[in-house]
N, C-alpha and C positions, 0 to 999 in steps of 0.2 A: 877286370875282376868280374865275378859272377855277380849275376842282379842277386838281391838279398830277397829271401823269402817272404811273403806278403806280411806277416806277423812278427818278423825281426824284431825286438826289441821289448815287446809284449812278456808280462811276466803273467804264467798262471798258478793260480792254487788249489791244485783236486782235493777234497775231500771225499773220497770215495769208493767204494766195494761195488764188487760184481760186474756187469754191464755197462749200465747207463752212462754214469758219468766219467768212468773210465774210454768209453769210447768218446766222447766227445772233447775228454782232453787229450785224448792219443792224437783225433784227427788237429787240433788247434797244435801241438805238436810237430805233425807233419807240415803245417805250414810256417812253421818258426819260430814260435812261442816258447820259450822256456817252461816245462810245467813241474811243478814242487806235487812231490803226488806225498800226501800224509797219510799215513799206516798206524794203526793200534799197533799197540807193544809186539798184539799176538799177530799180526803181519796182515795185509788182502785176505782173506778167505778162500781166495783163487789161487792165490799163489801153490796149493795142495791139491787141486782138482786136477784129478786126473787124465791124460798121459801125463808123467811128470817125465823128467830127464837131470839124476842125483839130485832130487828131492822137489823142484821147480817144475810148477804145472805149463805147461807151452800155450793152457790159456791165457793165463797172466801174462808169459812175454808178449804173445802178438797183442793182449789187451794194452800193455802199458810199456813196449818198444818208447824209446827216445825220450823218457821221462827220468826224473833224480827223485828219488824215493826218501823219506827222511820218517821215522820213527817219534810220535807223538803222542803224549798219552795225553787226553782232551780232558778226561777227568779229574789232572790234575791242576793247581795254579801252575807252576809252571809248563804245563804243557799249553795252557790256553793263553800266557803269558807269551809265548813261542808264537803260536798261532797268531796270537794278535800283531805282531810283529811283521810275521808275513802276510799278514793282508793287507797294511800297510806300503808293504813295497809291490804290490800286485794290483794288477791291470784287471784280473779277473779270479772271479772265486765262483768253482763250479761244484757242487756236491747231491749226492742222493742218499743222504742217508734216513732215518725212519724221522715222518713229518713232524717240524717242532722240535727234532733231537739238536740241531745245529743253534738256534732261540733259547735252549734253556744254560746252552753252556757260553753264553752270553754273547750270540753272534745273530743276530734277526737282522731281518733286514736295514730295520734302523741300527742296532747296532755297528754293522758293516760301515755304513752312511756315514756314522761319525768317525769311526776309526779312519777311512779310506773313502773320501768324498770322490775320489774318482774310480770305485771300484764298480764293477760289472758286477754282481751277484746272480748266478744261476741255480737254483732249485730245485732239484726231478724227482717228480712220489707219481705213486701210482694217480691219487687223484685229487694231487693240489692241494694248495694251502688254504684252509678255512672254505673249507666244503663243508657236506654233510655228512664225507666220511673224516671230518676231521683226526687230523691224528694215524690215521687207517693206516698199517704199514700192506704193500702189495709189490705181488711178483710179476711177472710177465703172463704165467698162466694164469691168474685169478684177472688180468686189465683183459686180456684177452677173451674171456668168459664175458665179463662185463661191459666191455666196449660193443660188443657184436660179432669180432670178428673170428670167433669158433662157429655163428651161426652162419657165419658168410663161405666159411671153409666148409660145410656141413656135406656128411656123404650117405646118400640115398635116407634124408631126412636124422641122421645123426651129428650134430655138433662134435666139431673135429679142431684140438689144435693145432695152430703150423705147425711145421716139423722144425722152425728155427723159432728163436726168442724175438719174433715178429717186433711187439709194442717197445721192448727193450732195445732193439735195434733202432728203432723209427723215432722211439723217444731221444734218444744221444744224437739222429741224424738232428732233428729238428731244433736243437736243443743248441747246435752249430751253428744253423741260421740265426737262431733268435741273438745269440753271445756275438756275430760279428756286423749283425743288423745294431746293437746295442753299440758296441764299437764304433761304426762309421758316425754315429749320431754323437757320440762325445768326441769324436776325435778327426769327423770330418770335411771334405777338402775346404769348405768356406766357414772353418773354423770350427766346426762345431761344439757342442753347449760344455763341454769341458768337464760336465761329472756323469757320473754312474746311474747306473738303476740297477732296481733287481727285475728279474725275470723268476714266474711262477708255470714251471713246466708242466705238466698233465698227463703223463704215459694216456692215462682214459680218455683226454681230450683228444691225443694223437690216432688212438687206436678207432674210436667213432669219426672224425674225420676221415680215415683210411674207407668205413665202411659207407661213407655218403651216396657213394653211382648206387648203392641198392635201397637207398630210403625209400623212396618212392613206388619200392615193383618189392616183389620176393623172388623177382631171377635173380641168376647169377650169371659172371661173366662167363660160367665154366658152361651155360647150356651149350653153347655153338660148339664146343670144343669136346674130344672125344677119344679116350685112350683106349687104345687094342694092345692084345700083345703079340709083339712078335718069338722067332726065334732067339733072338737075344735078348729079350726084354719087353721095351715100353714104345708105342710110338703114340706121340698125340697128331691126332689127325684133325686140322681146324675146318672143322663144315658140322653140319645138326647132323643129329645121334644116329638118324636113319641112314640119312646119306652117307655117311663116313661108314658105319655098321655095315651098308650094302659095298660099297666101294672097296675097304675091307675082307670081307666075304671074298668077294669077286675076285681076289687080289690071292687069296687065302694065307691070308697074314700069318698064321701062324709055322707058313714055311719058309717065309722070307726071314732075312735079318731086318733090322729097324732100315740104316741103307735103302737095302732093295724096294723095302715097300715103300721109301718115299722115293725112291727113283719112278715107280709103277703108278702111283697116283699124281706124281706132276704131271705125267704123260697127261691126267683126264680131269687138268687144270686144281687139282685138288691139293693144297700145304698140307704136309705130312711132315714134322721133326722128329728126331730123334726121346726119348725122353732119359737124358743124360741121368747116370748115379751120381750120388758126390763127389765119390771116389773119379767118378768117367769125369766129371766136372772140371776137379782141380787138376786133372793132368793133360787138360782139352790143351793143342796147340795154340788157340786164344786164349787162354791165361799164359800162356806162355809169354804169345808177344807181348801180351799187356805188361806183363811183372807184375803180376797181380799176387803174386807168390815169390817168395826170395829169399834165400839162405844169408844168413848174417851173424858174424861170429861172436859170442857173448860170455856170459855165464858160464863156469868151467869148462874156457876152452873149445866148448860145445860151438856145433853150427847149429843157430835156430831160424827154423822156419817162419818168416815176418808176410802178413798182410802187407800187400803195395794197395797205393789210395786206390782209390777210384775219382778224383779230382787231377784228370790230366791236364794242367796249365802249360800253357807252350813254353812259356817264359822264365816259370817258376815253377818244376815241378814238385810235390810235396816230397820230403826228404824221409827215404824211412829207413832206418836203423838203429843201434843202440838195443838192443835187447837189453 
C-alpha cells in the first residue's frame, strides 16, 4: 500500500479569509490533514474575486483545493456551539481574522486550552497579539510599508511594493513551520508532552525579519544586479551597474533577444538571465516538469487549474487536488 502522508490522521480547523491562513491550511492539507475550513453565512470573500468560472473565483480554488468547507455563523450560540465542538475533535486550529475577534466570541487562547487540551492554536494579524497596535487589523500592503520591506524594494529612492502579497505569503509560509514544530513537540517520537500551545504569528515580525541582510548598510542586494532591455524584453545582467551597462552597450542589447545576449555575455564570463513575465513563468518547461501547475476537475464539471507544492518529499509527495 502507499506510505500515508506525513499528517494522516491530523484533523484541522481554518477559520479564515483571504491569504494567510488559508494557505497555511491548504499546505497542511497537501500533506494529509483533513482541514474543516469555516465560512460566514456570506461565504470567503475570495470565493467572488475575480477571474471567476460560473460565479467561483479560481483564487479561492487554488487557495483552499483539498479542504471541506462548512457554513458557520460565529455570531450565533449555535454557530459557536458548532465551533466548539470542532475544536474539540481537532489537532489544530489555525485562523486570521481581525486581532481579538476569535477571544471575544469565546475562543482565546485559554479558551481553546480548556475546550481541547491538545489543540495547536495558530493566530496570524498583521502585528500580533497585545502589541502596541493592539487590536490593529492589517493587510499585506500596510505590513509591507511598516515592516521595511517597500524601503528594501525601493526604486531610484522611491518605496516600491512587491508586485506579490510578499508578507501574506511569508506569513502562512512560516506560520507552517511554527504549527508542525508545535506538532512534533506534543506528539513526538520520545513521546512527547501531549498537549497544545498556541502560537502568536506576526505578518510585521515576518516581514522585518525578511529585511535583516540590509539592517546594517542601506545597500541592497539589487546593487550588483542590473536589468537592460532587450529586444524581447528584460534581461538581468548579475555584475555592478557599469560593468553590465558597458558589457551591454558593447553587446547592443537592444538588438538582441534576452537569449542572444546571454549567449554573448557568457562568452566574457558574465551571468546574464532572462527576465521571465508571469505569464513567460507559468508556461516555463520547468513548471512543467515540476507540476507546479495542474488541471483538476471540480466545481461544475469545470477543469481548475491547482498550485502543485513546492514541498517535493521523495516518499510522500503532498497530494493536491479536490478543488
Amino acid at each position: 500500500s502507499a506510505t500515508p502522508l506525513p499528517l494522516h490522521g491530523l484533523r484541522v480547523l481554518e477559520v479564515g479569509q483571504y491569504k494567510t491562513a488559508p494557505l497555511t491550511a491548504r499546505h497542511l492539507a497537501t500533506l494529509g490533514a483533513e482541514v474543516l475550513k469555516i465560512e460566514p453565512p456570506s461565504g470567503d470573500v475570495t470565493r467572488e474575486w475575480p477571474p471567476c468560472v460560473d460565479g467561483l473565483g479560481i483564487f479561492f480554488v487554488m487557495s483552499n483545493s483539498g479542504k471541506k468547507s462548512f457554513t458557520v455563523d460565529l455570531k450565533s450560540p449555535q454557530g459557536r456551539a458548532m465551533c466548539e465542538k470542532l475544536v474539540r475533535s481537532s489537532d489544530v486550529v489555525v485562523e486570521n481574522l481581525k486581532p481579538g475577534s476569535f477571544a471575544r466570541l469565546g475562543f482565546s487562547p485559554s479558551d481553546l486550552a480548556r475546550i481541547n487540551p491538545r489543540v495547536i492554536y495558530c493566530s496570524i494579524s498583521g502585528f500580533g497579539n497585545n502589541t502596541v497596535y493592539q487590536g490593529r487589523p492589517a493587510f499585506d500592503t500596510v505590513v509591507q510599508a511598516m515592516s521595511g520591506v517597500m524601503h528594501a524594494n525601493a526604486h531610484e529612492g522611491t518605496p516600491l511594493k512587491a508586485g506579490i502579497s510578499i508578507c501574506d505569503v511569508m506569513g502562512g509560509e512560516v506560520a507552517l513551520f511554527a504549527i508542525v514544530a508545535a506538532l512534533h513537540r506534543r506528539d513526538g517520537h520520545e513521546g512527547g508532552s501531549g498537549r497544545g500551545e498556541a502560537i502568536d504569528l506576526s505578518m510585521q515580525d515576518v516581514g522585518a525579519w525578511m529585511t535583516a541582510p540590509l539592517w546594517n548598510n542601506g545597500g541592497s542586494e539589487a546593487d550588483t544586479n542590473t536589468v537592460v532591455a532587450c529586444k524581447d524584453g528584460f534581461a538581468l545582467v548579475v555584475a555592478s551597474a557599469e560593468r553590465a551597462q558597458r558589457a551591454a552597450a558593447a553587446a547592443y542589447a537592444p538588438n538582441k533577444t534576452r537569449d542572444q545576449l546571454a549567449a554573448t555575455l557568457a562568452a566574457q564570463g558574465i551571468t546574464c538571465v532572462p527576465v521571465l513575465r508571469v505569464s513567460e513563468s507559468a508556461a516555463h518547461p520547468l513548471v512543467a516538469e515540476r507540476k507546479l501547475i495542474r488541471d483538476c476537475a471540480g466545481f461544475g464539471g469545470h477543469d481548475w487549474p491547482l498550485l502543485g507544492s513546492p514541498m517535493a518529499l521523495s516518499l510522500t509527495p503532498p497530494f493536491v487536488g479536490d478543488p
